[in-house]
N, C-alpha and C positions, 0 to 999 in steps of 0.2 A: 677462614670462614667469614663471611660477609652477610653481616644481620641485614633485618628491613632496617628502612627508614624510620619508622616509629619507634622499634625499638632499640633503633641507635639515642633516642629522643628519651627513653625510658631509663636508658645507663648512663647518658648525661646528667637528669634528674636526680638519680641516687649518687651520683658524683657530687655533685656539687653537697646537695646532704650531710654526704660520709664524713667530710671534718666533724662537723655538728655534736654527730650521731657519735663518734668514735672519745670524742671530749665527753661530752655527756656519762659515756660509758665509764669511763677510767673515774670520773667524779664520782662516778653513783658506786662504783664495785671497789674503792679505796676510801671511801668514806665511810664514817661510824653508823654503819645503816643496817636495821636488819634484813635477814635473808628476805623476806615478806615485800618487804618494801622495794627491795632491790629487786626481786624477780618481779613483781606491779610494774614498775615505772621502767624495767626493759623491754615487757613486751608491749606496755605503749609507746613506747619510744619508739620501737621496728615497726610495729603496725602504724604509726601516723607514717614514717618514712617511705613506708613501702605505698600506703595508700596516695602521697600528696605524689609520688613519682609516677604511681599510677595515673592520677590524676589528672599531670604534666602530659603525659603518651596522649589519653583519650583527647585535651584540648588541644594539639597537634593532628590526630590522628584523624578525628570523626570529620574536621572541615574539609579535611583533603578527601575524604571518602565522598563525601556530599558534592565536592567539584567532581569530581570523577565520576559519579552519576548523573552528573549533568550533561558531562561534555559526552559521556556515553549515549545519552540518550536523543543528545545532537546529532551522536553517529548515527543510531539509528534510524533519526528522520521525525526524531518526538520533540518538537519545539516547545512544546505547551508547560514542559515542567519548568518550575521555578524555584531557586534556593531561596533560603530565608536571612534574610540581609540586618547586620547589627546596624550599631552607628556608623554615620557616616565617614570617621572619623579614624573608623577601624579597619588596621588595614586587609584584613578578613571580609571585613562589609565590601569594601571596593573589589577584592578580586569575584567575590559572588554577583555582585553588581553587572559587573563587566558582562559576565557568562550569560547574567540572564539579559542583558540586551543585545549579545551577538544572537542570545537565542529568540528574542522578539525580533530581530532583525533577517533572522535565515526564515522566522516565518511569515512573516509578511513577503519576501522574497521567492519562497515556494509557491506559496498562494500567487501573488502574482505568475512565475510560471506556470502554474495551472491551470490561470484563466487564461493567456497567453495560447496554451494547448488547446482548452478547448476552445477556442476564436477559430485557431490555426484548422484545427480538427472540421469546426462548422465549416469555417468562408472552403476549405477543401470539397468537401460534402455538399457544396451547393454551388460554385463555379462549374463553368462547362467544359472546360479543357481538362486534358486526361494528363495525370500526373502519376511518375510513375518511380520509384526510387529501389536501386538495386544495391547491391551489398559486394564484395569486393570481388567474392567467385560469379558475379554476373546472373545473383539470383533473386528472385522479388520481394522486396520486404515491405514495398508498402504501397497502395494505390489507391484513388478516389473513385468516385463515383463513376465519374467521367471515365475514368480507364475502364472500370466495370464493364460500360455502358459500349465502350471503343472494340473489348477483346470480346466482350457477349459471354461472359462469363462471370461469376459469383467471385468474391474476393478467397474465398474459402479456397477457391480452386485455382486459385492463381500464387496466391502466395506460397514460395517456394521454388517457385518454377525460371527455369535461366530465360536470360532475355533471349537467345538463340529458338528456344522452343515458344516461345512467343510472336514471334517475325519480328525483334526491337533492337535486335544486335547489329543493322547499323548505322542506328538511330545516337547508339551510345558513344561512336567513335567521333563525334564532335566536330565534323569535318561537313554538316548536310545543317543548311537553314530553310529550305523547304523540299518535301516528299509526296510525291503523287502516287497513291496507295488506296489497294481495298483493304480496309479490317471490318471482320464480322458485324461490328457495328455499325458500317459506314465507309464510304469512298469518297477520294478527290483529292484538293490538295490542302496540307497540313503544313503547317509551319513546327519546327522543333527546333526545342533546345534546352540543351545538356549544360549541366555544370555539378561538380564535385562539391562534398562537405562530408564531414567527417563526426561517426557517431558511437563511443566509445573508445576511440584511438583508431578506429577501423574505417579504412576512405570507402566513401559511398557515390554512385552518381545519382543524379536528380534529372528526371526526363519528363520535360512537358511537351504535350502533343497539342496544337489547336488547330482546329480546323481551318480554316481560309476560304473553303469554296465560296460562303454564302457571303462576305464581304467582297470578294473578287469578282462575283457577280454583279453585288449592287456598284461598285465602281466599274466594273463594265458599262451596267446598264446607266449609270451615270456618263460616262465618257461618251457611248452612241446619241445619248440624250441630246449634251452640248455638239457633237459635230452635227447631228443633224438639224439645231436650231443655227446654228453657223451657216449652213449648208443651204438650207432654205432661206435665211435672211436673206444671204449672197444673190441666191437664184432669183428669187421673186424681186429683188434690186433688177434683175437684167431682164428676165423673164418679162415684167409687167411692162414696163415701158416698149419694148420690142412689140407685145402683143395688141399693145394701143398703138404703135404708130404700123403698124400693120395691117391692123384693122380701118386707120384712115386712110392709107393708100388702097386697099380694095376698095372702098369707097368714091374716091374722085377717079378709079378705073372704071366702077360701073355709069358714071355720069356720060350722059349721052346728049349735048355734047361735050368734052371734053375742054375745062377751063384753059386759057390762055397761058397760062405757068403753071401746069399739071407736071411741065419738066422739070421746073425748079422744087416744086414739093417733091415729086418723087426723089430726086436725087439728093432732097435734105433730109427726107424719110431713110432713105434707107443708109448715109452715112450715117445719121444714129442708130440704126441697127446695125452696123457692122463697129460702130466704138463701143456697144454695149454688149456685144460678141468678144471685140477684142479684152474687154475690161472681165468679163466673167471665164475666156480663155485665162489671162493674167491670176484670175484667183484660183483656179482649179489648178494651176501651175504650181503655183505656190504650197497649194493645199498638197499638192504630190510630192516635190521638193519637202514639206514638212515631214510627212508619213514616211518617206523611203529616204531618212539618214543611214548611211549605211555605220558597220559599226568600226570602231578607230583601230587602226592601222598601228601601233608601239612601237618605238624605235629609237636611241637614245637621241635626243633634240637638245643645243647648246640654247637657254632662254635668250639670250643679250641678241645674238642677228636676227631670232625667230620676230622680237619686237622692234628691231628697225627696219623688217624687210615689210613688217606689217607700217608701221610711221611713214616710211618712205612711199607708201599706195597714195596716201591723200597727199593733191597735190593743193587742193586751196586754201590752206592754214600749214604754216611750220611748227610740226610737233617738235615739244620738246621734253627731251628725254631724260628722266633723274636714272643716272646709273646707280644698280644695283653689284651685286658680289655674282660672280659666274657660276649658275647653277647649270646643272644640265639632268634631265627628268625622262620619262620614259613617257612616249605620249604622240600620238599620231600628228607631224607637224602642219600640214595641211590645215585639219582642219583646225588648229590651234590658230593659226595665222589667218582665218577664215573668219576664226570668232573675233579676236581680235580687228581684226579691218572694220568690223560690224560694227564693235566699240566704240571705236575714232570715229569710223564716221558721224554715229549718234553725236558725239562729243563735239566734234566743229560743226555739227548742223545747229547744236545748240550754242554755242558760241557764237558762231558769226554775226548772231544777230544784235551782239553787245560788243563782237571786233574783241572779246573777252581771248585767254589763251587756253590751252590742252595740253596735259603734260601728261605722260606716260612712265611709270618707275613699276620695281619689282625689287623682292627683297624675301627673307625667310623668315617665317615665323612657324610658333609650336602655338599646336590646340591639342584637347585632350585626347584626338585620336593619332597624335605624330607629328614630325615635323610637316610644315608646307610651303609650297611656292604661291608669292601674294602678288598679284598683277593687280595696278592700280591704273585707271584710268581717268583722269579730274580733270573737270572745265569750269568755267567761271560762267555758263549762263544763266539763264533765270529758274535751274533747277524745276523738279517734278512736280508737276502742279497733281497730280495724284497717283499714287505709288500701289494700288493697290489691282490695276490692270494691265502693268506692267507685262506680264507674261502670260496674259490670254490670247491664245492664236486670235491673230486678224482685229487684233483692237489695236489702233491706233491713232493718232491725234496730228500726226502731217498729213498732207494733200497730196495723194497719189501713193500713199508707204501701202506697204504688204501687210503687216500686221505680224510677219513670222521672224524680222531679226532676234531680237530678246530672245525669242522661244527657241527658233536654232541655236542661237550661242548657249541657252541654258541647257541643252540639249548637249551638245558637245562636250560642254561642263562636268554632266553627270554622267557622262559615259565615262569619262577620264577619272571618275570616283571623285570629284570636285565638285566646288559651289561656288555659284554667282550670284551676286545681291548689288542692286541700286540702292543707293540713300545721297537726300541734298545732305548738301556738307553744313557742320555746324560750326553756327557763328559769320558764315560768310559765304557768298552766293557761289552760285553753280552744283553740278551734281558730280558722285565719284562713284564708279565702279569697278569693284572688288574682285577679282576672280583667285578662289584658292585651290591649289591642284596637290596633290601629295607627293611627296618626294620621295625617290626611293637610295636603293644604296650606291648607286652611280654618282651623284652629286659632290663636287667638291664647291669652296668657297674660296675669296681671294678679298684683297682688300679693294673695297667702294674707291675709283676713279674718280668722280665727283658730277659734273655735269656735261653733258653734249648737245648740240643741237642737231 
């Protein structure tokens, strides 16, 4: 049989006693004492012992009862009670102590979660995008305003209900980052996206819906904006001129009589209308070449010949080449070797005019989205005198350029799921361009050869 705890604490007590109590007895019941005296001073004797062991149980007993309604009341989410704390000294005081700052601690910590919630609860309740969060059998358990707003229905009438009977099932399969859709609320295109979290042990997904049309518009309406101030700068460049020297050759045609070198002006009249034809054919050329890249061709491509067959194009500077480790990447070669030639050439046209050199390497590097192929292009000229028009179609700063290199090679770039960025180089002149493309599982590596010309 296995007592409590306390009153294992209560038979210790009378233990330890019992020598006492049992001497005392043989002294008092063998000694010359009367019956009187002897039956007095045994049942004080039993009653102090039995009281101070009592005694002993209750100061064991009652602190642990007072922890225990503490920590109970922990459980059940009552932080506010507090036990009553001795000296500091005592090691009772201290275990009280403790409990009542884990318990000042869980509530300050609640409280904060539940202003947390309610934030979460408001900023939900007044964003525009419809948030939509389902439970593991694919049923509603919780939605904003915004969703309200999306299905044209009361939350009352939704919750509960499977993403299937909603039209949201395959929304959830995590495979779709934009949707062109009517919901009662609303049509066009939506941006979505899904992700997991888990809410009592039990996985949940999380479904935000945002609309897109009305920003696809204004960058729409942005993008025709700029081609058409493009468009007409261009024109009214060819346009105006043509229509004033035009206007002066009808003129010395209606002259009657006709000047002495009316041949010579007409025929220098109208070679500036036809270079300022040929010059505004060259831009609309260009402008169509911009517009209709077509899109890239994949195929597995060894890097190392793609960039010497691209070196080997310019002939009036000897590139030189920092070898890199043999990747090989999936990627339309053409126009890889397209962008590339665009590059160098940038690079010796910037060079030449300091007889400076161009070196061309490539090599692997990781960024947070994976590993990548790093094409580096570097010349020693007088670097970008302003880096921030770099990639504006038809801006450009040489005499006679198009204004669309940059812009196709950035273009290619991002077709290829890659990025291109200009910067002068630090600490020492010229500029270097960077091109990173993403590597997939084809790619092996070898050891760096060292240099080639």
């Amino acid at each position: 049989m296995k007592f409590a705890h306390e009153r294992r604490i209560q038979f210790a007590a009378l233990a330890a006693g019992l020598p006492a109590v049992v001497t005392s007895m043989w002294i008092l019941w063998t000694g010359d004492y009367s019956s009187k005296v002897q039956w007095t001073l045994t049942s004080l004797i039993m009653i102090c012992w039995l009281a101070f062991a009592n005694s002993v149980r209750e100061m064991v007993a009652s602190p642990m009862r007072t922890v225990a309604n503490l920590l109970e009341a922990i459980r059940e989410g009552d932080y506010s009670i507090r036990g009553r704390t001795s000296s500091v000294d005592d090691a009772l005081g201290e275990v009280l102590g403790q409990v009542n700052a884990m318990g000042a601690t869980l509530q300050q910590q609640r409280l904060g979660a539940l202003e947390a919630t309610a934030l979460l609860r408001k900023v939900m309740e007044e964003i525009s995008v419809a948030i939509f969060a389902f439970d593991a059998d694919n049923k509603l358990r919780l939605v904003n305003r915004g969703g309200e707003a999306l299905l044209g229905r009361p939350m009352e009438r939704l919750l509960g209900e499977t993403a299937e009977a909603l039209g949201l099932e395959d929304c959830l399969r995590g495979d779709l980052r934009t949707l062109t859709r009517s919901f009662p609320g609303g049509s066009g295109r939506w941006g979505v996206g899904c992700s997991t979290f888990r809410e009592g042990g039990v996985p949940h997904q999380l479904l935000v819906l945002t609309d897109l049309t009305r920003p696809l518009r204004e960058e729409e309406l942005q993008a025709w904006q700029r081609i058409v101030r493009v468009l007409g700068h261009e024109l009214n460049n060819s346009l105006a001129p043509i229509k004033s020297i035009a206007g002066s050759l009808g003129n010395i045609l209606e002259r009657d009589p006709l000047p002495d070198d009316w041949k010579e002006d007409m025929q220098h009249g109208l070679n500036i209308i036809g270079s300022r034809a040929e010059s505004l054919q060259r831009f609309l050329s260009a402008y169509t070449r911009l517009a209709k890249l077509p899109s890239p061709t994949l195929s597995l491509t060894s890097v190392s010949p793609l960039i010497r067959r691209a070196a080997a194009m310019e002939l009036r500077m000897k590139i030189e080449i920092l070898e890199g480790p043999e990747i090989t990447i999936e990627a339309d070669s053409d126009q890889l070797e397209q962008l590339l030639i665009n590059l160098i050439k940038n690079a010796v046209e910037a060079a030449q005019s300091s007889s400076a050199a161009v070196r061309v390497g490539w090599g692997r590097t990781a960024v947070l989205a994976g590993p990548r192929l790093e094409i580096w292009v570097e010349d020693e000229g007088p670097g970008l005198a302003n880096t921030n028009n770099l990639f504006v179609p038809f801006f450009t700063t040489k005499p006679g350029g198009s204004g669309i290199g940059l812009v196709l090679c950035r273009q290619i770039a991002e077709a290829h799921g890659g990025t291109l960025e200009l910067k002068n180089n630090s600490g020492k002149p010229g500029c270097t361009a960077r091109l990173l493309l993403p590597i997939g599982t084809h790619d092996f590596l070898a050891a760096p050869s060292g240099l080639a010309v």
